[in-house]
N, C-alpha and C positions, 0 to 999 in steps of 0.2 A: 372153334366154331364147328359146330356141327350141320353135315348137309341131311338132308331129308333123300331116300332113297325112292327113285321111280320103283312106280312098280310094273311088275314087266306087260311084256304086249299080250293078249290072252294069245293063246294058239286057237282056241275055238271060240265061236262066238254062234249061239242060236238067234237066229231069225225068222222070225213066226215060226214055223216045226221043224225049220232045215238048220241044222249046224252044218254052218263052214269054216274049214279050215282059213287060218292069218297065215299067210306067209310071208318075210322079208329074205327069204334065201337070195344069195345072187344068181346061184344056177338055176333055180325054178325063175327069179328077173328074166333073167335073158332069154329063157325058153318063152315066156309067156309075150316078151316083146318081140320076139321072132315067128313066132306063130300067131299073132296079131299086125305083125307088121307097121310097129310104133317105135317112135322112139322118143322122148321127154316126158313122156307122162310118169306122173304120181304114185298111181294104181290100176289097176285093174280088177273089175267084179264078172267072173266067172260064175255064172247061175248054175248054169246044167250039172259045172266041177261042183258046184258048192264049194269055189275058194277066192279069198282075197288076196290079190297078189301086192306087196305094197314094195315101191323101189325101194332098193336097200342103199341106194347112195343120199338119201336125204337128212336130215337132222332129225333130234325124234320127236319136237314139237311137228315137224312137217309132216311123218311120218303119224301122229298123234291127230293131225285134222284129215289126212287121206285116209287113216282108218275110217273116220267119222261118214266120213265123204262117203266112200263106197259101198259103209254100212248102210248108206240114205239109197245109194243105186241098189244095191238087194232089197231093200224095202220095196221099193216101189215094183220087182216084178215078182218077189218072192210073196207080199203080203197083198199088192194091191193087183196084182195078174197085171204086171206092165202095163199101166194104162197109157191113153194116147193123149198125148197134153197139146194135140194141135189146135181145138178146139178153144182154146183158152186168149184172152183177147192180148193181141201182144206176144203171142210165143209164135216160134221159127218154125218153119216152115216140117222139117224131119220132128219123125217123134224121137231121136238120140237127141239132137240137140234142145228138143224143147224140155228132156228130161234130164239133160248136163246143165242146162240154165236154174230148171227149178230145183233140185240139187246147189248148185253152187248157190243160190240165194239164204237155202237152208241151213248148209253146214257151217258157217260162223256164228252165228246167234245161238243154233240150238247147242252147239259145243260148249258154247258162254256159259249156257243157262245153267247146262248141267255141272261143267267145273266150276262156275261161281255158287253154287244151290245144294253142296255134298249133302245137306238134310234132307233135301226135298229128294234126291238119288236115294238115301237110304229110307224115306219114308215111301217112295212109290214103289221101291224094290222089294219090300217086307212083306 
């Protein structure tokens, strides 16, 4: 039986004209949850670093949608200038959480679309 081999996490990843560094290290983990002052979370989207910090104790589908995830959170202030989604009928009160809501709405389906659709990745990507 043969298995099909992942292929690996990129290290960089361009968003609109900024590459950011991927990281899963544990010692950047811990620096980046200690100078946040967090602790359970996924990930982390550092704008200013231009880095993703992704926990490294998670499995690598989880690890494969918090990339996703974070990549939606650099979108929205790398591409779209952090907009303010308070404005929006039904979103929370802070503009983090109204922009963790529409994020988290986002990042399952468009994940879908593109793992289920690899033609439609290699035809918008060319």
């Amino acid at each position: 039986m043969t298995t099909k081999s992942q292929p690996a996490m990129p290290s960089t990843i361009i968003i609109g004209t900024v590459p950011f560094t991927v990281t899963a290290d544990p010692d950047e983990w811990m620096r980046i949850e200690h100078s946040t002052q967090t602790k359970g979370y996924y990930g982390h989207t550092q704008n200013r670093e231009a880095v993703i910090y992704l926990n490294p104790n998670t499995s690598p589908e989880v690890q494969r949608l918090t990339l996703w995830h974070e990549v939606l959170h650099a979108l929205s202030e790398t591409v779209m200038g952090a907009p303010d989604y308070r404005g929006l009928p039904g979103a929370p009160e802070s503009k983090d959480d109204a922009e963790e809501a529409i994020v988290r709405m986002l990042e399952h389906p468009t994940l879908a679309v593109l793992r289920d659709n690899p033609e439609l990745v290699a035809y918008l990507t060319a």
